[in-house]
C-alpha positions in Angstrom: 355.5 81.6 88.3 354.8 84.8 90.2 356.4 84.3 93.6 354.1 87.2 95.3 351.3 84.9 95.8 348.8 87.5 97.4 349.3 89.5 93.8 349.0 85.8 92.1 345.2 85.2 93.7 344.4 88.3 95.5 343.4 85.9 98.9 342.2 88.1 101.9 345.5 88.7 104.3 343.2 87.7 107.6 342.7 84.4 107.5 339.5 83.6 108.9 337.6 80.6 110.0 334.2 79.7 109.5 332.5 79.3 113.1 330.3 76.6 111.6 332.2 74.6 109.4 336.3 74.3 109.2 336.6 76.3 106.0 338.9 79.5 105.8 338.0 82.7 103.6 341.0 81.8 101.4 338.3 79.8 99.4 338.4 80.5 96.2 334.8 80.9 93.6 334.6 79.4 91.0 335.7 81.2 87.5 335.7 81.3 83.9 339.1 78.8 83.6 340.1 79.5 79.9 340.6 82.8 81.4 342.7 82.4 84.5 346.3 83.7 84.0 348.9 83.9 87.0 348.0 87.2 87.8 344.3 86.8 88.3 342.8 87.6 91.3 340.3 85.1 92.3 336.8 85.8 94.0 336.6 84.5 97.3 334.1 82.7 100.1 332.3 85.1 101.6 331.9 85.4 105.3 328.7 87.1 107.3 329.5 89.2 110.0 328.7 87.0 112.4 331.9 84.7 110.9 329.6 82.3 109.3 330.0 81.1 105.7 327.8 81.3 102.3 327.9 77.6 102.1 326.8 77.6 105.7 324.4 80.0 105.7 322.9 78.4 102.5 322.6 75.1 104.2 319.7 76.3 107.0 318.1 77.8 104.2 318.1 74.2 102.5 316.6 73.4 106.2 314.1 75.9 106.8 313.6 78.2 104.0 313.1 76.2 100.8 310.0 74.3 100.3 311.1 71.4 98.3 307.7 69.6 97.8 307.3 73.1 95.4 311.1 72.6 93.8 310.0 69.1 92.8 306.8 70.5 91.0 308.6 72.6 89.3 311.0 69.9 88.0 307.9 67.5 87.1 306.9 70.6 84.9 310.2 70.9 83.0 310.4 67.2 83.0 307.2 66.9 81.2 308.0 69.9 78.9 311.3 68.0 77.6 310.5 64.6 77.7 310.7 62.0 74.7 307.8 60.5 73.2 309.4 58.6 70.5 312.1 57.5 72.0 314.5 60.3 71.7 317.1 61.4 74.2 315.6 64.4 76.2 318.2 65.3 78.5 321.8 65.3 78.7 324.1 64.0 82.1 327.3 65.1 81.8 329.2 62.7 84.4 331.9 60.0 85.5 329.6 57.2 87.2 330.4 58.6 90.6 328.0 58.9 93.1 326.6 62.2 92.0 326.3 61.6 88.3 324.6 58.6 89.0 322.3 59.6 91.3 321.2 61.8 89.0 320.9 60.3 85.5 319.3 57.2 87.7 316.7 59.1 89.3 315.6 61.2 86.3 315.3 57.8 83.9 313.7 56.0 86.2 311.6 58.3 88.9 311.0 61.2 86.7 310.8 59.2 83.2 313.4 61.3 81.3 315.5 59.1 78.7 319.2 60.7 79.2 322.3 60.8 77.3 324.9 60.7 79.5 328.3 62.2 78.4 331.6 61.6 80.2 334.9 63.7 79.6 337.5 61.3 80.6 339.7 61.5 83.6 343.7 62.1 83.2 344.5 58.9 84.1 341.6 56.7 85.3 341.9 54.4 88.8 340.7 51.1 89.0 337.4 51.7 90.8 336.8 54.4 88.7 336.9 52.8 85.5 334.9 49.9 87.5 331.8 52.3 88.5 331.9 53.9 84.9 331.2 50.5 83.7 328.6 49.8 86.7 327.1 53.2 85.4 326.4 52.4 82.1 325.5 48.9 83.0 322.8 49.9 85.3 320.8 51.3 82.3 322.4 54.1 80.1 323.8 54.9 77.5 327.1 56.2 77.5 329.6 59.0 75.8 333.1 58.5 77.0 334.6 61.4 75.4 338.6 61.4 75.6 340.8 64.4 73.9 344.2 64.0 72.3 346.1 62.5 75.1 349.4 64.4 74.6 347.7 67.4 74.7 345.6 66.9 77.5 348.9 66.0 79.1 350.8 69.0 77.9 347.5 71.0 79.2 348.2 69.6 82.6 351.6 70.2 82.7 351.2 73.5 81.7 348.9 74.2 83.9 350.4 72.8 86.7 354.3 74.5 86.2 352.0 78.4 85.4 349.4 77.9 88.1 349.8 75.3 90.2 346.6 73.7 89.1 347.2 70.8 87.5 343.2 69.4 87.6 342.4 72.8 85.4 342.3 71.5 81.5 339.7 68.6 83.1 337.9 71.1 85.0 337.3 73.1 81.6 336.5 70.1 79.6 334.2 68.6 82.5 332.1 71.7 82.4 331.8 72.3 78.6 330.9 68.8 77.7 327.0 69.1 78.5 326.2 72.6 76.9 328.5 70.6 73.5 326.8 67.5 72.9 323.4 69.3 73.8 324.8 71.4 70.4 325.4 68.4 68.9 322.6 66.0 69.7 319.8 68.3 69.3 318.7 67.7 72.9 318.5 71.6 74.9 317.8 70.2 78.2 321.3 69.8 79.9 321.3 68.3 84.0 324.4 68.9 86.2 324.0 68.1 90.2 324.6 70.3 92.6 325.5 74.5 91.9 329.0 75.0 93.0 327.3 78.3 95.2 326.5 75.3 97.5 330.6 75.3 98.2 331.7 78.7 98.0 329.9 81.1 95.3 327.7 83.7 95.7 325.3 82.6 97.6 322.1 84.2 95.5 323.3 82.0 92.7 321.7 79.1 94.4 318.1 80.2 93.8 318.6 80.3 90.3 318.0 76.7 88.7 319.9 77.6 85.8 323.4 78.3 84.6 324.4 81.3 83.0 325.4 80.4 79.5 327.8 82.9 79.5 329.6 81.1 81.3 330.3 79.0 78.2 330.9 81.8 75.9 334.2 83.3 75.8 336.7 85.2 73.1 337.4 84.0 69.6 340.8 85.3 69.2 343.3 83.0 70.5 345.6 85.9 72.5 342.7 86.4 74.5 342.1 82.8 75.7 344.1 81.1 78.2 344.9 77.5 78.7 348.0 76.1 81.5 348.4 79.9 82.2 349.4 80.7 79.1 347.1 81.9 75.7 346.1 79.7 73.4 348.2 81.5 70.6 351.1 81.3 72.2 350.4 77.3 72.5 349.7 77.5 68.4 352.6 79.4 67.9 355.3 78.6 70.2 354.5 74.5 71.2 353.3 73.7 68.3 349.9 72.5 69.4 347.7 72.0 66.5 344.7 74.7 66.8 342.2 72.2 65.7 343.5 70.2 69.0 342.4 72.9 71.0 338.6 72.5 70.0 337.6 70.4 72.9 339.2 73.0 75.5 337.7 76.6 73.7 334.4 78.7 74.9 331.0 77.7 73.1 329.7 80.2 70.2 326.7 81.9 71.7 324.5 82.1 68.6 324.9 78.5 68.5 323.9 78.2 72.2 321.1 80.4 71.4 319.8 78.3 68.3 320.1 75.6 69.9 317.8 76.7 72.9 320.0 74.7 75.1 319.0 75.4 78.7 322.0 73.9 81.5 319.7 73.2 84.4 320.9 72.2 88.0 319.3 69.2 89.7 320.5 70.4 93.1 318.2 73.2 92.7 314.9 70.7 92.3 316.0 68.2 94.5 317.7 68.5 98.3 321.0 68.1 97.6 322.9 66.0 100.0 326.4 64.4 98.7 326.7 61.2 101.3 322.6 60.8 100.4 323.5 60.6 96.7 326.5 58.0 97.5 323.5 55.5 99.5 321.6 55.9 96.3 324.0 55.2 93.7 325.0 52.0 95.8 321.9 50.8 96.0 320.9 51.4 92.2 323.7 52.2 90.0 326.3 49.8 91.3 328.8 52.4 92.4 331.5 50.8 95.3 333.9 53.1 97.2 337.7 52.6 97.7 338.9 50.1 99.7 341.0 52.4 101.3 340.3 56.2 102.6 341.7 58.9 99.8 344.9 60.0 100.9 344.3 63.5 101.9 341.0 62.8 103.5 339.3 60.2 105.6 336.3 59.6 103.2 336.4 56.8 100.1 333.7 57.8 98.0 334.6 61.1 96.7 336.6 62.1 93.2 338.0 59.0 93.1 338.0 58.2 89.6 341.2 60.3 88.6 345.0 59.3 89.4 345.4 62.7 89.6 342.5 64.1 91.7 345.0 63.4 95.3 347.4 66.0 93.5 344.9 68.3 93.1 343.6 68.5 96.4 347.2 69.1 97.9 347.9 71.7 95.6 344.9 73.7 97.0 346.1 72.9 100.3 349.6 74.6 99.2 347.9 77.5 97.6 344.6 78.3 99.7 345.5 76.0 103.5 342.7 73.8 102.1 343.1 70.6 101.8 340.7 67.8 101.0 339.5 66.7 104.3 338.9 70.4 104.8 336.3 70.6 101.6 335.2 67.2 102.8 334.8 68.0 106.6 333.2 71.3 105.9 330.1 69.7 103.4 329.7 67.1 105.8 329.0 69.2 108.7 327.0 71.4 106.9 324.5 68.5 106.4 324.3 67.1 109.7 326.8 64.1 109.0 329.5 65.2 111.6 329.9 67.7 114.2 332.1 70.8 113.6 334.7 69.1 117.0 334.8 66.4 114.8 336.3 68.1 111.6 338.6 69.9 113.2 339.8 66.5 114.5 339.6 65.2 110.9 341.4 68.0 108.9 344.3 68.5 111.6 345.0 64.6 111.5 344.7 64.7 107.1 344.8 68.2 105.7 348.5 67.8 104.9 348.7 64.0 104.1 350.9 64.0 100.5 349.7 62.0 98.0 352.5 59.1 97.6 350.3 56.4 95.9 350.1 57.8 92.3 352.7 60.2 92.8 355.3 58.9 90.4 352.6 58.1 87.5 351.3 61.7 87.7 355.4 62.7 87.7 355.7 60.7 84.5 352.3 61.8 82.7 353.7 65.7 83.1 356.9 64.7 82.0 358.2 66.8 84.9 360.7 65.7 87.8 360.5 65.7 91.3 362.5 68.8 91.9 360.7 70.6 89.4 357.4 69.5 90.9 358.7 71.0 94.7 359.9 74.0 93.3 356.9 74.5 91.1 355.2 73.7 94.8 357.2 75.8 97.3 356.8 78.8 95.1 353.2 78.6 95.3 353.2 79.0 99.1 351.8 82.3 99.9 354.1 84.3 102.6 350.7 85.2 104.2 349.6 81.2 105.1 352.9 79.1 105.2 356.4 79.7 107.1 359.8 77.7 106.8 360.8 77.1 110.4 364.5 75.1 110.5 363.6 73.9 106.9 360.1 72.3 107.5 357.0 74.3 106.0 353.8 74.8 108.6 351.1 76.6 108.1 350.6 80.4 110.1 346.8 79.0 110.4 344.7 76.3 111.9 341.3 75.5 112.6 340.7 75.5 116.0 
């Protein structure tokens, strides 16, 4: 791994503060990830002059700009251009059964009379209640793809990822976004819903007024030196560890031409409909079946959030090592933004859970990379950037805090 971490991500020196919300311009965008190598430098949050945040500033234009009674006539009209009359699927859902997918597979079936497909790209290793509120999903009304790739690649993927680029949530990431835009291929059904945009966290913010994904986004080399997966290309995976090519499938860009002849069209139901995360968690209660943790997610103080995946704690803390984000930051931060808490109050939040390690599934997630505990701090400590953490008498802090 490269140990000059500011080379390794390209993250602003000055770390900043949102005066809004309690995220930090070390946020990174969100990227092509079959292309992200250790010496990327990733697109960051961007900040207005007045210290406020795109997310931010995109939320009082959700408020007072947008005029959703016209968003939701526009969905009626692509609704009614797509939908089924014989029966047919018209849309595809890509999703897990948590509180976003099945808000909105639920409310497109049964508001805006859509028949869906919904697709689900499996998690690493699923929890209890996340298997649980898959099967509450499906048994609320849909029909269901539970697509799982070659576990010992999948695991290999993760641990490649995690020892090259500290990331070990990125060969789900890539799979999660590629499934819709696929079975739409396959299925012969263009129209393609994912929730919210991911501008609403931390992209540019003009992306959010477009209601569509780029399908370039999807596209991507066909030579295997110029494709990266766990850091590393995916020839060198062929090659080197012997992964079978035809294994890779699941994990490698879409052809354009067939994206093209297929018309697919990867539409974003945030755009349509106000998007509001704790909202979509009362509705899935109340019609899909889906039941939080018993217990807050370590990391955070919420229990309804990416909580389907053993390994979604160790993600979270990983972005804490690399970025000073951690999940009660991201969770803090959306919260505020739609009126749920007060930005006094996520301050509070993130300095008491921010750093919380994730101990419950620690071990399991050790095992499933086939990687030991000193490996995993080195792998870790490496991945602190000079610029956010320092060692005082052998204890790490962070430099920065929201304050």
């Amino acid at each position: 791994m490269n140990n000059n971490f500011e080379a390794f991500y390209g993250l602003p020196r000055e770390v900043k503060f949102c005066t809004r919300c309690t995220m930090s311009n070390q946020r990174p965008s969100s990227v092509k990830e079959f292309k992200s190598t250790s010496q990327d430098k990733k697109p960051t949050i961007e900040f207005d002059q007045n210290g406020v945040c795109a997310p931010c500033r995109y939320a009082q234009m959700k408020e007072k700009e947008i005029d959703w009674k016209e968003r939701e006539k526009e969905l009626l009209d692509l609704c009614d251009r797509y939908r089924s009359r014989d029966g047919k699927y018209d849309c595809i859902v890509p999703g897990s059964g948590g509180k976003d997918s099945a808000f909105t597979s639920h409310i497109l079936k049964y508001k805006y009379k859509m028949n869906p497909l919904t697709v689900t790209w499996a998690p690493h290793q699923y929890t209890d209640i996340g298997f649980k509120n898959l099967q509450n999903w499906i048994h609320s009304g849909f029909d269901n793809i539970l697509f799982t790739p070659n576990g010992s690649v999948h695991a290999f993927l993760t641990k490649m990822a995690f020892l090259n680029l500290c990331h070990p949530f990125q060969p789900f990431i890539i799979g999660q976004r590629m499934i819709g835009p696929k079975f739409s291929i396959m299925y012969n059904t263009p129209l393609v819903f994912y929730g919210e945009n991911q501008a609403e966290y931390g992209n540019n913010i003009e992306e959010n007024f477009k209601p569509k994904m780029d399908l370039s986004f999807f596209e991507g080399s066909k030579d295997l030196n110029d494709l990266y997966l766990g850091g590393v290309s995916a020839q060198e995976l062929v090659n080197e560890h012997k992964i079978d090519q035809k294994d890779l499938n699941p994990y490698l860009p879409i052809d354009m031409n067939e994206l093209v002849k297929s018309k697919t069209e990867v539409h974003y139901l945030g755009y349509y409909l106000r998007w509001d995360p704790q909202e979509c968690f009362y509705y899935a209660s109340e019609n899909t079946g889906f039941i939080p943790n018993t217990e807050r997610t370590e990391g955070s103080y919420s229990k309804y959030s990416s909580i389907d995946d053993k390994i979604d704690p160790l993600h979270y803390y990983t972005t804490f090592i690399k970025f000073g984000i951690g999940r009660s930051t991201y969770d803090s931060s959306q919260e505020i933004r739609n009126n749920k808490i007060t930005r006094e109050e996520g301050i509070a939040l993130v300095n008491r859970y921010d750093a919380e390690f994730p101990q419950k599934y620690f071990k399991e997630i050790l095992d499933y990379m086939k990687i030991s505990e000193d490996k995993f701090w080195e792998v870790i400590n490496k991945a602190r950037s000079p610029h956010l953490w320092e060692n005082r008498n052998g204890q790490w802090h962070l430099r920065h805090q929201v304050s």
